[in-house]
C-alpha positions in Angstrom: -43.6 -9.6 -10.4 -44.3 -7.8 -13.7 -44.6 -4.2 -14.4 -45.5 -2.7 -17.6 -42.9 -0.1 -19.1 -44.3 3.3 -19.3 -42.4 4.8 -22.4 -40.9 3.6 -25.2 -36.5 3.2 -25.1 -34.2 0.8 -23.0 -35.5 -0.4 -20.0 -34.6 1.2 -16.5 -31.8 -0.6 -14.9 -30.7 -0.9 -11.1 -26.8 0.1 -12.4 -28.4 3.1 -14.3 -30.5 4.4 -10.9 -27.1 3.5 -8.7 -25.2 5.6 -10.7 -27.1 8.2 -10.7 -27.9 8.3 -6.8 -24.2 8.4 -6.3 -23.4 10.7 -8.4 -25.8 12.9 -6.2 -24.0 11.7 -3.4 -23.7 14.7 -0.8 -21.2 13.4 2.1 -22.1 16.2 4.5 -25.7 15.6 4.1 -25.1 12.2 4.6 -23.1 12.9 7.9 -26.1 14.7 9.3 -28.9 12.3 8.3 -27.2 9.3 9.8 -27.5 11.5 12.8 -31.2 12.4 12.6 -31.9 9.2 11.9 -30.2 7.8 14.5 -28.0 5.3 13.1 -25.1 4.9 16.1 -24.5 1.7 18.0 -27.6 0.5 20.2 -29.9 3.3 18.6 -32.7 2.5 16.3 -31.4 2.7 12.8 -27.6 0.9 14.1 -25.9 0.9 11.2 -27.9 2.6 8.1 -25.9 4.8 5.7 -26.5 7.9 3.6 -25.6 9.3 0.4 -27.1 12.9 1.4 -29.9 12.9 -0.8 -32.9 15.3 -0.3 -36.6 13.8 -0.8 -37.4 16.3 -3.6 -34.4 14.5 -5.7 -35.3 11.1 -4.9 -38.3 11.7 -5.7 -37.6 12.8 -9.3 -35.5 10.2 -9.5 -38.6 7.7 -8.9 -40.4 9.7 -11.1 -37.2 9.2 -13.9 -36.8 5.7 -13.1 -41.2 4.4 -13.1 -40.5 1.8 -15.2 -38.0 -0.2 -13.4 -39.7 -3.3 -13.0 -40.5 -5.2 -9.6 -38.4 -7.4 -8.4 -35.7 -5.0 -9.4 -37.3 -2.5 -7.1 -37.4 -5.4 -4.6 -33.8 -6.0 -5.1 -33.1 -2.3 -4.6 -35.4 -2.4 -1.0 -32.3 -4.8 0.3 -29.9 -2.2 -0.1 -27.3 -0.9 2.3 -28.3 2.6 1.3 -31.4 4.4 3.0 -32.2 6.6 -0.5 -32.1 3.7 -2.5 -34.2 1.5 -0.6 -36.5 5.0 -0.3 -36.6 5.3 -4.2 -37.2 1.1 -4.0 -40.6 1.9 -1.9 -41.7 4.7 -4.1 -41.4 3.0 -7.1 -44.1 0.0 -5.2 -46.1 3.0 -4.4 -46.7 4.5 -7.7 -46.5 0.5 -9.3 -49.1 -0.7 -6.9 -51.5 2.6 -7.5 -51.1 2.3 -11.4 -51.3 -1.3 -11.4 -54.2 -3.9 -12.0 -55.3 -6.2 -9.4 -53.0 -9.3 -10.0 -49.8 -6.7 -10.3 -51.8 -4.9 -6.4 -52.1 -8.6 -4.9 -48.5 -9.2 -5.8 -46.8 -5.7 -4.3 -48.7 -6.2 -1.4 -47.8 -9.7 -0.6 -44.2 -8.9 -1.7 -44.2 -5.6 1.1 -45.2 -7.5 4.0 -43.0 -10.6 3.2 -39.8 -7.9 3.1 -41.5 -5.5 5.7 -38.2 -6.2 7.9 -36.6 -4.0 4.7 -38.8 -0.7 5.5 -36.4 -0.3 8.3 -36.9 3.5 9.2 -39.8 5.5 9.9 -39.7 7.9 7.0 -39.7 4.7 5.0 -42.5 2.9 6.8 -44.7 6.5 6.6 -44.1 7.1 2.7 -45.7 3.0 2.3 -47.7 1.4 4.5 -50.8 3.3 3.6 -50.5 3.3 0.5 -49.9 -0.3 0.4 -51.1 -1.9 2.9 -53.8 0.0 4.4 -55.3 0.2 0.6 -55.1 -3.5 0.1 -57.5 -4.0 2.9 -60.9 -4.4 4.0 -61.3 -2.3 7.5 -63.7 -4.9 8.6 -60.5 -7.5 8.2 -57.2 -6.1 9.6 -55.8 -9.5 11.2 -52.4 -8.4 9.4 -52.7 -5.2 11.1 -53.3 -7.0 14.3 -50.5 -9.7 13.4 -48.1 -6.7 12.6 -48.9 -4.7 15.8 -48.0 -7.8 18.5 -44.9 -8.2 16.6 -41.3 -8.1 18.1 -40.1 -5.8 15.4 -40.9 -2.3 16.0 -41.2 -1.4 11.9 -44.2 -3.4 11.5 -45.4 -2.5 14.2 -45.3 0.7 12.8 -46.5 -0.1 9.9 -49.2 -1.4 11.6 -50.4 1.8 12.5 -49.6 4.2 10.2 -51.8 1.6 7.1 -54.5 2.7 9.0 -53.8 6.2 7.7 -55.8 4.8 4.7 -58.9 4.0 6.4 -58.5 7.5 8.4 -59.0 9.1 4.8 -61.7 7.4 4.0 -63.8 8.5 7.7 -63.1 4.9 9.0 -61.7 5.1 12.4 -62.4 2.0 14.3 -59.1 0.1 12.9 -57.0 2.9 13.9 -58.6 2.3 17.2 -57.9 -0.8 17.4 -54.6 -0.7 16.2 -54.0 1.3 18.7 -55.1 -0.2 21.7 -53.0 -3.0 21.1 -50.1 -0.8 21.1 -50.9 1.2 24.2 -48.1 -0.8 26.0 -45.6 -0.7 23.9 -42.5 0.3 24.5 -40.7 2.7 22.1 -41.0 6.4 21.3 -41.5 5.7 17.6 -44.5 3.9 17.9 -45.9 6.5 20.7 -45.4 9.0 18.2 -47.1 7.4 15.1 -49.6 6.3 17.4 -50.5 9.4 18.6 -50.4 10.7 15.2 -53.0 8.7 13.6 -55.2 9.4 16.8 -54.4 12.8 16.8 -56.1 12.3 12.7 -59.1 10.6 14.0 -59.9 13.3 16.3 -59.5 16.3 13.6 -62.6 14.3 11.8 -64.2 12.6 14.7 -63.3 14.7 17.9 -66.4 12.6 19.9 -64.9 9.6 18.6 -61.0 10.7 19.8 -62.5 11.8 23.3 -64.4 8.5 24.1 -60.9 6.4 23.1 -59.2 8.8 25.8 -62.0 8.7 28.3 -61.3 4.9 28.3 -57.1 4.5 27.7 -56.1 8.3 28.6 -54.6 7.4 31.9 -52.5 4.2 30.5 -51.2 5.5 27.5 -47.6 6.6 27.2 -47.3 10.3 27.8 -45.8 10.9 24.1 -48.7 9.0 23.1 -50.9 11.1 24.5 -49.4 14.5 24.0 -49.7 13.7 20.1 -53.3 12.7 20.4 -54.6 15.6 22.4 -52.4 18.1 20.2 -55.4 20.1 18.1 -57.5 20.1 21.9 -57.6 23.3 23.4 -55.1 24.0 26.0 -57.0 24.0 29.1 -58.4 20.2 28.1 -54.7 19.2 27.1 -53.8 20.1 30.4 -56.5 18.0 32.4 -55.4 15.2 30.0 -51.9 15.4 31.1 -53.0 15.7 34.7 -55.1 12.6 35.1 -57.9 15.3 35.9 -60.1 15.0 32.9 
């Protein structure tokens, strides 16, 4: 893949962006994030590592860096390091919205093909929309379908949370179906983003939300559910949570 510089002077480089995230580095920071993003043996994120960046400064550093090109954002998505595989997935973002349709077809394809890469869920939330759920038609989701019966739990997620995309633009019924097919699965993460893009639905659609429930309430993990039902008012959360409803 291609992407057109933005500015005149050299080039961005990988080295350049490296150096700079490093010299950023902020050990203690990095200490606690491998924490809250449950890095330790058996948990989720086994084995991710942190400089100790904060979002704000990778960010800017995205921002700084726009005209890396591509694959050497690809490149950067199969690093060790969470903040530069973050910065990797924001530079897509902004190249996929800025870019014509041959440079979209190309990011897109490219995300799904590494989507084992978006390996966290502040990294599949800050993407999938943008690039996935924006490359598709919501009459045509077999991807999201594909993704949501797969083994591995980010595109699963991914799955989901592309259908933020649709969400935005009133279209509900994929996010529906996405999330029917995930009603048994197993792990907290996808409870909560499923939830969460319910929970969405029903601040647009509340009849909409309530019929969903009405059908899947009673089989639906409880996290699930407690993120669904969230903006209800208490007394109907609590007959949701009872089975009384």
């Amino acid at each position: 893949m291609k992407s057109r510089r933005t500015s005149g002077g050299p080039a961005p480089t990988l080295t350049a962006i490296r150096v700079e995230l490093h010299a950023l580095a902020n050990p203690v920071r990095g200490a606690h994030s491998q924490r809250f993003f449950k890095t330790g043996p058996g948990e989720y994120a086994e084995g991710d590592k942190f400089l100790g960046l904060t979002v704000p400064q990778m960010r800017s550093i995205a921002r700084k860096y726009r005209g890396l090109d591509d694959p050497s954002a690809l490149e950067l998505l199969y690093s060790p390091w969470h903040e530069e595989r973050l910065i990797a997935l924001l530079l897509l973002v902004d190249g996929y919205a800025r870019g014509d349709e041959s440079r979209r077809q190309k990011i897109h394809r490219a995300y799904v093909a590494n989507a084992r890469q978006i390996n966290n869920w502040d990294l599949v939330d800050l993407s999938a929309a943008q690039i996935v759920g924006s490359h598709l038609d919501s009459r045509e989701i077999a991807l999201l379908e594909r993704l949501a019966r797969s083994k591995n739990i980010w595109k699963r997620r991914i799955a989901i949370v592309s259908t933020f995309h649709f969400i935005r633009s009133n279209e509900f019924l994929p996010t529906l179906e996405i999330a029917a097919i995930l009603l048994g699965d197993s792990h907290d993460l996808i409870h909560k983003a499923a939830g969460w893009m319910l929970r969405e639905v029903g601040k647009r659609d509340r009849q909409l939300l309530d019929k969903f429930l009405a059908k899947h309430y009673r089989q639906m993990p409880r996290t699930m559910l407690r993120y669904a039902i969230e903006r209800h008012p208490e007394s109907i959360r609590k007959q949701y949570l009872a089975g009384t409803i």
